[in-house]
N, CA, C and O of each residue as an XYZ file, in Angstrom:
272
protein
N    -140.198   -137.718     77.772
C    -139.639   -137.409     76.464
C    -138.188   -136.961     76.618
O    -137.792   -136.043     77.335
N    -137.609   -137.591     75.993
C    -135.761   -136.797     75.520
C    -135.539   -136.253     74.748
O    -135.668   -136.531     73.556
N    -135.001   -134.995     75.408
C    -134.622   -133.946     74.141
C    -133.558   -134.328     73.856
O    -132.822   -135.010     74.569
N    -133.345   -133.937     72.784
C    -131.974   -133.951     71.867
C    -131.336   -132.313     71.780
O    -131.861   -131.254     71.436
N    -130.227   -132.595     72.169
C    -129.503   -131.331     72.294
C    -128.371   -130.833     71.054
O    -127.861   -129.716     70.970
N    -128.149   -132.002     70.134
C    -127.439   -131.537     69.069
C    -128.601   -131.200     67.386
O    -129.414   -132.090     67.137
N    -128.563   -130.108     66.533
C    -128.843   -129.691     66.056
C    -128.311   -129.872     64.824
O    -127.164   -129.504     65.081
N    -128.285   -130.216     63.482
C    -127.377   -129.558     62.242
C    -127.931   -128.557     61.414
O    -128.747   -128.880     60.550
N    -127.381   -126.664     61.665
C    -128.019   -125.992     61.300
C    -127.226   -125.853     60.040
O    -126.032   -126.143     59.974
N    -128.058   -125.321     58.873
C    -127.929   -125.036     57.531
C    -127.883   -124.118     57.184
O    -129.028   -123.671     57.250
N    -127.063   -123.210     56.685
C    -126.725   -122.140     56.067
C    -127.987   -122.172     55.311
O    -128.662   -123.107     54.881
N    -128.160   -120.522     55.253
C    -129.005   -120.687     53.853
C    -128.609   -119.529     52.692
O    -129.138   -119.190     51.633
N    -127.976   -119.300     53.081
C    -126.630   -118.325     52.249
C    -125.542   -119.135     51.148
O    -125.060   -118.761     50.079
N    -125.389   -120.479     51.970
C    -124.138   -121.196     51.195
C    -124.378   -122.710     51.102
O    -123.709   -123.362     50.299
N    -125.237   -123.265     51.830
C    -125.901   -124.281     52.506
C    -124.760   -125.338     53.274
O    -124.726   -126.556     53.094
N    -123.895   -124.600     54.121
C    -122.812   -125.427     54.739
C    -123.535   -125.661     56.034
O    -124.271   -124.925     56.691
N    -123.009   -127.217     56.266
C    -124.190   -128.004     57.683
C    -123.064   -127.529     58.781
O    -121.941   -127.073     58.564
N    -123.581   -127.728     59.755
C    -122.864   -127.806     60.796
C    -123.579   -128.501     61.995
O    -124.588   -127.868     62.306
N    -123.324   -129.863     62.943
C    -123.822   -129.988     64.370
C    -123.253   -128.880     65.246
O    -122.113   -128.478     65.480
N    -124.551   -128.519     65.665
C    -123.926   -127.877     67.329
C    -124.558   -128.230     68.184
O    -125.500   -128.923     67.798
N    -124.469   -127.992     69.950
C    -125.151   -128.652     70.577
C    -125.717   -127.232     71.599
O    -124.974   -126.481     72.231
N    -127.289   -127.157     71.518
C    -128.015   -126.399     71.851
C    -128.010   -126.039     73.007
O    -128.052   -127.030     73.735
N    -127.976   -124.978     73.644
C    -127.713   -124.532     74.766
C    -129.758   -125.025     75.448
O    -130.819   -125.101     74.828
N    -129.326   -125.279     77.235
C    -130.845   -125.540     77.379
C    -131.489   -124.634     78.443
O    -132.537   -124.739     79.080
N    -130.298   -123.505     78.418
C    -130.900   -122.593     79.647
C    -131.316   -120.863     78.774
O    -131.541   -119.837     79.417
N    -131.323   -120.919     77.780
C    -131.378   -119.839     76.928
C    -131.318   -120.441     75.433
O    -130.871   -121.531     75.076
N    -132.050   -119.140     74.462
C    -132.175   -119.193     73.248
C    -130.855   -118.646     72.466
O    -130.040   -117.834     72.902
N    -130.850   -119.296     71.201
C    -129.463   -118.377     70.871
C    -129.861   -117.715     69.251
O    -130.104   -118.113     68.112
N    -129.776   -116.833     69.791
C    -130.395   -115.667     68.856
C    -129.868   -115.636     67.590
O    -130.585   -115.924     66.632
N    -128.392   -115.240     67.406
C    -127.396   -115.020     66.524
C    -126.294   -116.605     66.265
O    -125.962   -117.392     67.152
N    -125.929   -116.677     64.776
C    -125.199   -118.149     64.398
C    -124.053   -117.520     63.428
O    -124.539   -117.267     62.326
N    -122.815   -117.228     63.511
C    -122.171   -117.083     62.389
C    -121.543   -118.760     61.934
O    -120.947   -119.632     62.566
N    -122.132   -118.611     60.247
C    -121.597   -119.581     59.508
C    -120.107   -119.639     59.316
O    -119.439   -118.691     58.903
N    -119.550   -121.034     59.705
C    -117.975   -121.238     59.509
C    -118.000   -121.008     58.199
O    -117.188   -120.115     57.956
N    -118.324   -121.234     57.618
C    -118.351   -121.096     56.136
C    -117.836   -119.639     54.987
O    -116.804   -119.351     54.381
N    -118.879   -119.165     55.105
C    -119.631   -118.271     54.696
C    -119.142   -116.776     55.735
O    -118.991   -115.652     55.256
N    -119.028   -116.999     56.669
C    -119.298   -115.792     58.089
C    -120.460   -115.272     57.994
O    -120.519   -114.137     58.468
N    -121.756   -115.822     57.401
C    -122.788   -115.357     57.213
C    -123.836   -115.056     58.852
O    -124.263   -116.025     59.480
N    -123.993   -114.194     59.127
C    -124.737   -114.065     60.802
C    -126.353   -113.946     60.469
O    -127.124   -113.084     60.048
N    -126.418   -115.631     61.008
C    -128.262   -116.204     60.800
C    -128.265   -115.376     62.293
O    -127.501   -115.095     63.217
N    -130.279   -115.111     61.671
C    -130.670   -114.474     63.110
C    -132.542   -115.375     62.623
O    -132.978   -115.612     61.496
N    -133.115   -115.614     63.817
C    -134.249   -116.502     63.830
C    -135.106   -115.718     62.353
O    -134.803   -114.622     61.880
N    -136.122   -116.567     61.890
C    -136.763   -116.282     60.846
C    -138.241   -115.549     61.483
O    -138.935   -116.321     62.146
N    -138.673   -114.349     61.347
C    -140.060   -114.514     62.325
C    -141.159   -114.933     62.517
O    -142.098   -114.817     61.729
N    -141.186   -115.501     63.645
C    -142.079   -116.241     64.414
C    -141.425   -117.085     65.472
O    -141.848   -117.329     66.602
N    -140.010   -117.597     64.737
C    -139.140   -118.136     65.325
C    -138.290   -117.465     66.561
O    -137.871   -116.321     66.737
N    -138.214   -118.687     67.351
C    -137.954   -117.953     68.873
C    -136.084   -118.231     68.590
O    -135.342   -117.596     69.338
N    -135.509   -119.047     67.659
C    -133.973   -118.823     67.807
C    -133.656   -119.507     66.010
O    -134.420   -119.816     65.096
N    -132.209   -119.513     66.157
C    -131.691   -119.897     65.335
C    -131.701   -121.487     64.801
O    -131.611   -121.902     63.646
N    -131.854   -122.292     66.172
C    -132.056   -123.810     65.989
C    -133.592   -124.159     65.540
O    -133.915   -125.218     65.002
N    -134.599   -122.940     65.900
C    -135.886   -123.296     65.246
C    -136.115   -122.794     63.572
O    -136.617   -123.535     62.726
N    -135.753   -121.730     63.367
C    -135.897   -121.927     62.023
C    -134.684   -122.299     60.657
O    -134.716   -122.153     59.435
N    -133.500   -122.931     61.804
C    -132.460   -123.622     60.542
C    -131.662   -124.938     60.454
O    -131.034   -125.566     59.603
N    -131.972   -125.036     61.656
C    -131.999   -126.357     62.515
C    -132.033   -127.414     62.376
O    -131.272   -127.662     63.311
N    -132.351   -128.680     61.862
C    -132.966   -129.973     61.849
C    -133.876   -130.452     63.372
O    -134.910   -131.117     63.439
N    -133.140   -129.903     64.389
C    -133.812   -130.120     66.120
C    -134.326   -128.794     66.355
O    -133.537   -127.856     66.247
N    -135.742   -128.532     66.713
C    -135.842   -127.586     67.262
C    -134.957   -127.141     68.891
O    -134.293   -127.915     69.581
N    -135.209   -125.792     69.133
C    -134.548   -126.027     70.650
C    -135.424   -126.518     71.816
O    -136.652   -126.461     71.758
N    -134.623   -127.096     73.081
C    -135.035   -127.564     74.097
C    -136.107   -127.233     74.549
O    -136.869   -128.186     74.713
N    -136.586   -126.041     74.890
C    -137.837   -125.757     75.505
C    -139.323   -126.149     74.121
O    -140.356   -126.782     74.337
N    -139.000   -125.680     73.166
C    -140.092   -126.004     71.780
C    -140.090   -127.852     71.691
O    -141.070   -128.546     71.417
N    -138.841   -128.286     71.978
C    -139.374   -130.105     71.942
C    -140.000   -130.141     73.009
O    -141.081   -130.692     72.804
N    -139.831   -129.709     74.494
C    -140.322   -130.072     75.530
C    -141.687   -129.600     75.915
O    -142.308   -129.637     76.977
N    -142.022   -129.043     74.452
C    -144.067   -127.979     74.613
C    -143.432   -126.878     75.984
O    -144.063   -126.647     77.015
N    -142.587   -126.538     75.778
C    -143.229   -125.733     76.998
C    -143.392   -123.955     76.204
O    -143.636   -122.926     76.835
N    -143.201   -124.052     74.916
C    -142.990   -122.948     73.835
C    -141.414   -121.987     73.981
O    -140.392   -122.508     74.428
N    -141.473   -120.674     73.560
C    -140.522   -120.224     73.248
C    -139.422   -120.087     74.367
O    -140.008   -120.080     75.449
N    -137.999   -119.969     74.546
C    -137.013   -119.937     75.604
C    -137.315   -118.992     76.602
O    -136.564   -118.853     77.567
């Protein structure tokens, strides 16, 4: 399986997109919106910012191996 390492996370403050490209050795906790300066932090249950705003989850959650 290939992960995909770019993401477009969504504000949910302003709903401004942005690609970024997911780090694969760690989770990334904290996202300030270019937008907005709004600082996303995971939703709970969620292990980062690319899992609950994301379009791609992060690397380790595509690859089953669960949270970073």
């Amino acid at each position: 399986m290939e992960v995909n390492l770019i993401s477009t996370i969504t504000c949910p403050n302003c709903g401004h997109q942005e690609d970024e490209q997911m780090l694969t050795t760690a989770c990334q906790f904290f996202y300030e919106c270019e937008n907005c300066n709004q600082i996303l932090k995971p939703k709970e249950g969620d292990c980062c910012v690319f899992c609950s705003y994301g379009t791609v989850s992060c690397p380790p959650i595509q690859e089953g191996s669960g949270c970073c």
